[in-house]
C-alpha positions, -999 to +999 in steps of 0.1 A: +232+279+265+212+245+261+228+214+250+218+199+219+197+166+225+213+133+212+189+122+178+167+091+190+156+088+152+161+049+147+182+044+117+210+072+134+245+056+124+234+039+097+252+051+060+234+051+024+246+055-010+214+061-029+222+056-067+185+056-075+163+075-097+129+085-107+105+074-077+111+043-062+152+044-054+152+081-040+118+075-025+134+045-003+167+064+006+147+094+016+122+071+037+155+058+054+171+093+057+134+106+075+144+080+102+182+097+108+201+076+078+230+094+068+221+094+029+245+100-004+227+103-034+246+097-071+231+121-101+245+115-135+266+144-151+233+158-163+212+155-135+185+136-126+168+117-154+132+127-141+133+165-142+102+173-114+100+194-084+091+163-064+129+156-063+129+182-040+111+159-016+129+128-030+160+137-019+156+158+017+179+151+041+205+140+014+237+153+004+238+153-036+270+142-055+274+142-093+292+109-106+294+098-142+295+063-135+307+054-173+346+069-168+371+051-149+375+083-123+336+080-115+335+041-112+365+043-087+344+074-069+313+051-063+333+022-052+352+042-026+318+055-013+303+022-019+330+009+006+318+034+037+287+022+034+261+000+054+236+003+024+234+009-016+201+014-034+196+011-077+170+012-097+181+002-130+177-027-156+187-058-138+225-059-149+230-022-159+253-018-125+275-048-131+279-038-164+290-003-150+314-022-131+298-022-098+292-058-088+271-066-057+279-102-051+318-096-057+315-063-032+296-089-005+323-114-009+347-090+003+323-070+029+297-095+035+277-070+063+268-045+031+229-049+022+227-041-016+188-033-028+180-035-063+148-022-079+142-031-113+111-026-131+104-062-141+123-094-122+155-105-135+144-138-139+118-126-159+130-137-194+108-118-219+104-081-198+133-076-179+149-054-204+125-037-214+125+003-208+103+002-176+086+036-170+061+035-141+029+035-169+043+003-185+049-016-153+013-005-148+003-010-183+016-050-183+005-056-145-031-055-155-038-018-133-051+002-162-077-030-177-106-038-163-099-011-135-126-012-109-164-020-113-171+018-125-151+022-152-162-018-168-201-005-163-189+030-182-173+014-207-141+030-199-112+004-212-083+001-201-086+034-180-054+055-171-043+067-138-013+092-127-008+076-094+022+060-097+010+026-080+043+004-089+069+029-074+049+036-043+040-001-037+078-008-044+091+021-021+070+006+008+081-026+001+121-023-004+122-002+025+109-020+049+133-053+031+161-032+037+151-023+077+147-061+084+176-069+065+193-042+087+179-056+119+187-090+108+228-081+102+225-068+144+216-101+153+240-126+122+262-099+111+255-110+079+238-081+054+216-093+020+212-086-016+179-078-025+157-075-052+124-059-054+111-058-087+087-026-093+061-056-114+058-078-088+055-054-058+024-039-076+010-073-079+015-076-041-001-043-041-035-053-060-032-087-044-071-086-032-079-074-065-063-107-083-077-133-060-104-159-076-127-174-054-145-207-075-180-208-068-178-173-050-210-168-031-240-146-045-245-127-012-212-108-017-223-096-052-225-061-055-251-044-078-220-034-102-212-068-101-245-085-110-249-055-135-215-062-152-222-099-152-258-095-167-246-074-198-218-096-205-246-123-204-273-106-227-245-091-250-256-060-239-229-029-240-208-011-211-224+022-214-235+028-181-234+068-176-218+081-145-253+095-130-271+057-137-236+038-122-247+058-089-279+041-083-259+009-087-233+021-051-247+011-017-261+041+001-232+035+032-204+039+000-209+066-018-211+107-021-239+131-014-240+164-020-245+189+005-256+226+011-224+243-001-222+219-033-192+199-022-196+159-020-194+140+009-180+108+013-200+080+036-177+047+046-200+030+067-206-004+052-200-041+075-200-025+106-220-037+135-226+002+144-214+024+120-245+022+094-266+027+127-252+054+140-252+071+102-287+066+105-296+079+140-277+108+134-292+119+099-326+114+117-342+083+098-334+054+115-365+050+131-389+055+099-363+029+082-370+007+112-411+012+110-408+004+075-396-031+078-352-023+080-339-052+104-307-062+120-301-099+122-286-112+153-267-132+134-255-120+099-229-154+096-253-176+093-267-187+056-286-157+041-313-187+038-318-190+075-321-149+081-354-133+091-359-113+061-335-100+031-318-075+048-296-064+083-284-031+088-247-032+088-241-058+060-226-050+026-237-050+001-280-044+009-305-056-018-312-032-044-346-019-031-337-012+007-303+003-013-324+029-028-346+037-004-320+046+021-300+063-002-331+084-014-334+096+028-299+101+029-298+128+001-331+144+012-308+151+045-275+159+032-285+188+011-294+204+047-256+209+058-225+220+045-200+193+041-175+209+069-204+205+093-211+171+085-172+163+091-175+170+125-209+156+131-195+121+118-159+122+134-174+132+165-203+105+164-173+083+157-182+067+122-165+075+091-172+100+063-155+131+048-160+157+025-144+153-010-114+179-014-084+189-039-051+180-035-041+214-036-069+215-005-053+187+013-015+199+010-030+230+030-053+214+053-053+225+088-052+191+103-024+183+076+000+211+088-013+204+123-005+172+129+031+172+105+012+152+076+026+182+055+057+197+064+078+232+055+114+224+037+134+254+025+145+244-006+175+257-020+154+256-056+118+265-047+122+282-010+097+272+013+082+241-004+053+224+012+060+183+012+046+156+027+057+148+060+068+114+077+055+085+061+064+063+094+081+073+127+086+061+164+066+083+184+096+093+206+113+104+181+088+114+154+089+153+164+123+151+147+112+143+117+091+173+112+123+196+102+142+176+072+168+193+060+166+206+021+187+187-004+224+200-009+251+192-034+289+185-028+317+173-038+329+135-037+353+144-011+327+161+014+307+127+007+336+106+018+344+128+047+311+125+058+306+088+057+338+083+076+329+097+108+306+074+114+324+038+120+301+010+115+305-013+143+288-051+141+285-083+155+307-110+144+292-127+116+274-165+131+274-196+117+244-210+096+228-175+099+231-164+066+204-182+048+181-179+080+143-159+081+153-122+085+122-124+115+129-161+129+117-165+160+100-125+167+063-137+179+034-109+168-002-103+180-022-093+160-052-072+170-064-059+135-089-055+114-100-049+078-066-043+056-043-024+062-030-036+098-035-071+090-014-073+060+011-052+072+018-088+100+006-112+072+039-101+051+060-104+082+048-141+082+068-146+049+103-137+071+098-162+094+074-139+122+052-165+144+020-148+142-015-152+165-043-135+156-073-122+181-104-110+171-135-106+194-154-134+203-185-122+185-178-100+155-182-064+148-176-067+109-195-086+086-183-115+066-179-095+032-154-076+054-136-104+078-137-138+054-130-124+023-106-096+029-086-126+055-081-147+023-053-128+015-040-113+045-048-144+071-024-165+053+007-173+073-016-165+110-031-191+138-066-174+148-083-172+183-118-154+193-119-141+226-137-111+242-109-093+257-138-068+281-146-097+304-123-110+330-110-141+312-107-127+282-086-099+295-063-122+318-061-142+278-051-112+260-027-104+289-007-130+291-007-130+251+005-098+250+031-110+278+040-137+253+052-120+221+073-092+208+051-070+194+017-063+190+000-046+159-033-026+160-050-003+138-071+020+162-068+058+173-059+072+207-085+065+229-091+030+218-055+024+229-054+033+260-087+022+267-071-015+262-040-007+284-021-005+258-002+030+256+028+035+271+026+031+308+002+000+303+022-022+277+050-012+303+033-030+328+023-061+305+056-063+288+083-038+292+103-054+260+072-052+240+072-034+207+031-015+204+029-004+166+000+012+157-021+025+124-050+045+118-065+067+096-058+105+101-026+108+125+007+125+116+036+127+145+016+156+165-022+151+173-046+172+150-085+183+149-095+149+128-066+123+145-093+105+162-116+108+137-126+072+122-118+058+087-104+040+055-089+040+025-116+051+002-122+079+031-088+090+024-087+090-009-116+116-006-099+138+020-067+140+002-079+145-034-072+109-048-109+106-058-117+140-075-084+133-092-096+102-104-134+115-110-122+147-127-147+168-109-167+178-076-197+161-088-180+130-108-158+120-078-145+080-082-124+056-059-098+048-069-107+014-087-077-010-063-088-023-034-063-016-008-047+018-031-034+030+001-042+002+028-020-023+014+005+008+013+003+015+049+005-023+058+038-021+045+042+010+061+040-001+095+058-033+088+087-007+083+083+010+114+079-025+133+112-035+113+129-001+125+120-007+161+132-039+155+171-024+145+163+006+175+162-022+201+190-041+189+214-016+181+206+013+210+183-007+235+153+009+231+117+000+233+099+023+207+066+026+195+062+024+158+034+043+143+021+054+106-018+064+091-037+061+059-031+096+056+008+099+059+005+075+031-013+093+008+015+117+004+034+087-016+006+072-038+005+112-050+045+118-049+047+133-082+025+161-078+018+164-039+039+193-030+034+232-031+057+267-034+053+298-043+046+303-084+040+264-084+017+259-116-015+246-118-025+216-103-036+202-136-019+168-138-040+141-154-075+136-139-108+122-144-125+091-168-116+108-202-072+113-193-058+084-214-022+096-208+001+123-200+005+136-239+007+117-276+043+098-263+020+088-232-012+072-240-033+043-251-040+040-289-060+016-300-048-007-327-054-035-357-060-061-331-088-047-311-066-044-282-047-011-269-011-006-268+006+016-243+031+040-257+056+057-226+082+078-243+101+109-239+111+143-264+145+127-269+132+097-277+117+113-311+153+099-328+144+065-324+105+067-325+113+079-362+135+045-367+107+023-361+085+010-389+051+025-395+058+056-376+085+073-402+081+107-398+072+115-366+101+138-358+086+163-383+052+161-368+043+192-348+040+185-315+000+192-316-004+166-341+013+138-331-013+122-312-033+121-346-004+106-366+002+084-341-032+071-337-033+062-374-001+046-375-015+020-347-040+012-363-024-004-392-008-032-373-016-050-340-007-042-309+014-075-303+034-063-331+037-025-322+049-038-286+076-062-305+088-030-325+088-006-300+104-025-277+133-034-301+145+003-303+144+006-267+112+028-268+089+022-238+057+001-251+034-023-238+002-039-243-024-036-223-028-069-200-060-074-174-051-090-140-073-121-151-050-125-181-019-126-158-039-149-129-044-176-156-012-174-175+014-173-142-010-198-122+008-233-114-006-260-082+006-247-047+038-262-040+049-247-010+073-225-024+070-182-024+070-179-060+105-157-062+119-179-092+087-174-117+098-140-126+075-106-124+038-127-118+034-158-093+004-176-082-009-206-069-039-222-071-051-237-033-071-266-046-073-278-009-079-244+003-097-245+040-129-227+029-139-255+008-132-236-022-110-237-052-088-204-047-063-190-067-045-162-051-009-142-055+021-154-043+046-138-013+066-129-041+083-095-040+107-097-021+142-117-034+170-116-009+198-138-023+205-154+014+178-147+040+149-172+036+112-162+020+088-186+032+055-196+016+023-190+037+001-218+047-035-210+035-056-188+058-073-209+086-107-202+095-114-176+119-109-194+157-096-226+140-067-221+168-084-211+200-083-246+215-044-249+204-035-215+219-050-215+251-035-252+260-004-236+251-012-210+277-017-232+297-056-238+304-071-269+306-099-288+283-122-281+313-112-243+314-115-237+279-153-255+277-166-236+302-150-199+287-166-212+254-200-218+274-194-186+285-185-167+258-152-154+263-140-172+239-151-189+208-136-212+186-154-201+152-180-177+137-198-193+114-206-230+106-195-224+072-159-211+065-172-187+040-210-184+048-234-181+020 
């Protein structure tokens, strides 16, 4: 008989009382229960208040307990859970609990180790919203997602433009999690826990935060055709009626789909790389006629576009217009030649990025996805054997744990309690002038990242108090579209060297670096890894304490057929359906319009896991190896419909350009004042829909005409008013903000301070910024503990502005460092220009 294994799962021990509901809440207590929480979750007397199948996945690895929280018996229940535990997670109105009874800053006077999380849907400093009735698609709707939502739909004429992925909640989850695990990691160090707040507005700001950013005077080179289009029309008064065959013509040939033999689309990701555009080419075959008819690489592409060559260097987005076509034109001629499985395997094994376009329904049953635990198998006790998505983040020693959650249960109070109690809590005695410290004071982070995903993820670390370094290679891989203006927003907070780590300085540099800190963040596969020394036997030999947490595109816990396989977020968007969903069709696929829709995601993502190895070292004394993927992501952005079983129904959730809602209580209407209002109600909510005035009546409507009664009605008053009416009876309404909008009317001078006390939108306006220009960007916002410090972020330097600074602190000399600039092993900037024109 074998002897079951100790868990290693880093969050073992800890206790949760999870009194959330809809996404975000549940979705943060099942993330914690994934990495071996003990999790309680509270259901009102009538169940959950979002009746969906995806609370099947919500609430694995949870024991269910019914409390009505509005009688005397269930408020002393809660409380006597509420006492077990390390943790408590809501989701309501900010004030709903206290008025329930349930105080959190009474409870932490009298237990001040408990870490309370609260996710509202708008701040609760935020005066005019934060009692409003918050459903995901009016967070969305007043956050400025749905308006002016990517380039394609502006050219198309599409206005605002509705989406089903429920951005706010999965931004949010991402967020509050990984709040509560350095929270968590903090109390094993002060013994002090936190009261958070993580409102479900402000985390999707933080979410679109490269999508709010102004840039004065922004340079024409990183104009894309859309753009120029969009700005000409507005110019000549011309309409947005682009159709979605003439918008193509306008996408660079390195970002966009082709169609191949077996009619599915392919996706090609291959813009601002050094190589990736060139090995596209070389392996379609046409390189070398693009090359004889006048296509050049410029040795340097960060110089002024005035001092290149000619107009054009392969590898920099976006290309002029005529080389745009003609490459595209070659590209198509050669696509049509292969099916789109064959051209998977030709890119992943050439080692630049593409895939073919797929369903979610596809995805969800994906070989690689069941392979490599992206998708995993839960009996549950309501659907049997549900397909779900699999671990979001794990530590690679213990990830293979994670692949068998445990379906969701229901008992009784008493079971609960029983539970909770045999697992004592056991913590350090609380220290002196801790409480109102950094959660991450003094942890010192390489990072070794590029593009999004892995650099935010240590950029919002910064705001905790991490003491980040930055390296990037001496000489450049990406182009400046891709390094400057994506390190705007997630270079703040960072000092920046350049050094090429392949020769012998720069590898005795990165070494003792590495040797330096305690962790070190990368977004690269396998082979790139250990190629660096940096898998498990080689970190162990640079630094034995060191924390290695890693991103990429395609891994789950076990390796699969595509886990090397390159790529990025718009790449998975087309692998796991996220773009035909959007597009509507095979041939109409879209990106989703946000930049970062899942890379932002996954930064958070792996701050998590960084924060969980964090508590694993403290608490156990273990060195683990934090790790998460674009992919494992994916499966939260599309939490509401991402799951399968046997007699599921159709996968026919909201999709392409002409979905304005879910039904008539869920849509746009347009109204008297030329603007849309955003309606988000419910059947029951028919009652007090009928109360308000102007839409009188409604409750006799049949159901198939109440989108026609309903548009009328709107259009007899404005939709300022509408919002003021609706909102009065408690019915879910919004109008329709753009992100500009918000940017201008939540702007104030940069005073050195996060932006936590300016409610659901913060932003500051850098007129001092480093690159010379005027920039107004979000602020480190979405996070509000009560006692640990936020800090703002210092501006983002330019790229090598520290090189000098770091190695005299590593102790070379002036001499030294000249002749390794001479050299080139190291480099103390780019360009001459911060941003280059």
């Amino acid at each position: 008989m074998t002897t079951p294994q100790p868990s290693l799962l880093p969050l073992k021990g800890v206790k949760v009382l999870d009194f959330g509901q809809y996404i975000a809440g549940p979705a943060v207590a099942m993330i914690l229960a994934d990495l071996g929480a003990t999790v309680i979750h509270v259901d009102p007397p009538n169940g959950p208040m979002w009746q969906s199948p995806a609370n099947a996945t919500l609430n694995r690895n949870k024991t269910i307990v019914t409390i009505d929280l509005k009688t005397p018996e269930g408020l002393e229940e809660a409380l006597e859970l509420i006492a077990e535990v390390d943790i408590v997670v809501e989701s309501f109105r900010p004030g709903v609990m206290k008025r329930l009874g349930i105080d959190f800053a009474a409870l932490r006077e009298e237990r001040p180790e408990l870490i309370a999380l609260s996710i509202p849907g708008f701040a609760s400093n935020d005066t005019l919203r934060r009692d409003w009735r918050a459903f995901e698609s009016i967070i969305a709707a007043s956050s400025g997602v749905f308006t002016d939502m990517g380039l394609n739909r502006v050219l198309m004429g599409v206005n605002p433009s509705f989406s089903p992925l429920p951005l706010s909640s999965a931004y949010g989850t991402m967020l509050a999690a990984s709040a509560v695990v350095l929270a968590l990691q903090s109390r094993e160090r002060t013994g002090y826990g936190d009261a958070i707040e993580v409102p479900l507005a402000a985390a999707v700001m933080e979410g679109l935060s490269y999508n709010s950013i102004h840039i004065q005077d922004y340079p024409e080179r990183y104009k894309t055709q859309r753009e120029m289009e969009i700005e000409r029309r507005r110019t000549e008064g011309l309409p947005m009626n682009v159709t979605y065959e003439e918008l193509q013509e306008f996408l660079d040939p390195f970002y966009r789909s082709y169609e191949c033999k077996d009619g599915r689309m392919f996706y090609v990701v291959c813009p601002s790389h050094k190589q990736h555009a060139k090995r596209c080419l070389k392996v379609l075959g046409i390189y070398d006629d693009l090359v004889a008819e006048g296509l050049t690489e410029e040795e340097d592409t960060y110089l002024p576009v005035s001092e290149w060559k000619s107009d054009v260097s392969l590898g920099v987005y976006p290309l002029p217009k005529h080389w745009a076509d003609k490459i595209a034109a070659r590209m198509k001629e050669v696509f049509i030649t292969r099916t789109a499985k064959e051209w998977e395997k030709i890119f992943g094994r050439g080692k630049f990025p593409g895939a073919p376009q797929r369903w979610l329904q596809e995805w969800i049953n994906d070989d690689h996805a069941e392979t490599s635990g992206l998708m995993v198998e839960v009996d549950d006790p309501e659907f049997g054997p549900m397909t779900q998505p699999g671990p979001m983040v794990w530590l690679t020693e213990s990830g293979e744990e994670m692949l068998s959650p445990a379906p969701r249960r229901w008992d009784t109070v008493e079971a609960a309690l029983k539970q909770l109690r045999k697992l004592p809590t056991k913590l350090p005695r609380p220290k002196r002038n801790q409480e109102t410290a950094g959660w991450l004071d003094g942890v010192r982070i390489l990072d070794m990242c590029n593009v999004i995903a892995g650099p935010h993820s240590v950029s919002y670390l910064s705001r905790f108090g991490a003491e980040v370094i930055k390296i990037d290679p001496a000489v450049p891989n990406y182009d400046c579209w891709n390094t400057v203006i994506f390190s705007l927003s997630h270079g703040r907070g960072k000092r920046s060297i350049l050094a090429d780590i392949s020769t012998p300085e720069g590898r005795v540099i990165f070494e003792k670096l590495v040797a330096e800190v305690d962790v070190v963040v990368w977004n690269a596969p396998d082979r790139q890894v250990k190629a660096k020394g940096l898998d498990v036997e080689g970190l162990r030999k640079l630094n034995p304490e060191a924390i290695f947490c890693q991103l990429d595109c395609f891994s789950g816990v076990r390796r699969g057929p595509r886990t090397d396989y390159l790529g990025y977020d718009d790449l998975v968007q087309a692998t796991t359906g996220i773009m035909l969903r959007f597009g509507g069709t095979m041939h109409t696929p879209e990106e989703h319009a946000h930049v970062g829709t899942i890379d932002v995601m996954c930064g958070f993502g792996a701050s998590l896991g960084i924060a969980a190895a964090l508590y694993q070292k403290l608490k156990f004394g273990r060195i683990g190896r934090p790790q998460t993927s674009l992919s494992a992501l994916s499966g939260l952005a599309q939490i509401p419909f991402c799951y399968d079983y046997e007699r599921r129904g159709l996968f026919d959730e909201p999709s392409g350009r002409e979905a304005n809602g879910t039904g008539p209580l869920e849509r746009f209407y347009y109204t008297a004042s030329d603007r849309f209002i955003l309606l988000s109600a419910y059947e029951a909510d028919l009652p007090k829909l009928n109360t308000v005035e102007g839409l009188e009546g409604i409750i006799d409507v049949p159901e198939d005409e109440r989108a026609a009664f309903l548009a009328s009605a709107f259009m007899l008053a404005r939709a300022e008013d509408w919002a003021e009416r609706l909102v009065a009876a408690d019915i879910g309404a919004t109008v329709c903000e753009n992100i500009e909008a918000l940017r201008t009317y939540n702007s104030r001078p940069a005073d050195g301070t996060p932006g936590t006390h300016n409610g659901s939108y913060s932003f500051s306006v850098y007129e001092n910024h480093p690159s010379g220009h005027v920039i107004t960007q979000l602020d480190p916002f979405a996070i509000r503990p009560q006692h640990g410090s936020i800090y703002a972020l210092e501006p983002t330097e330019k790229f090598g502005a520290s090189t000098r600074a770091i190695l005299q602190e590593l102790g070379y000399s002036a001499e030294q460092i000249d002749e390794m600039i001479a050299s080139g092993a190291v480099s103390e900037s780019w360009s001459r220009e911060y941003l280059p024109s």
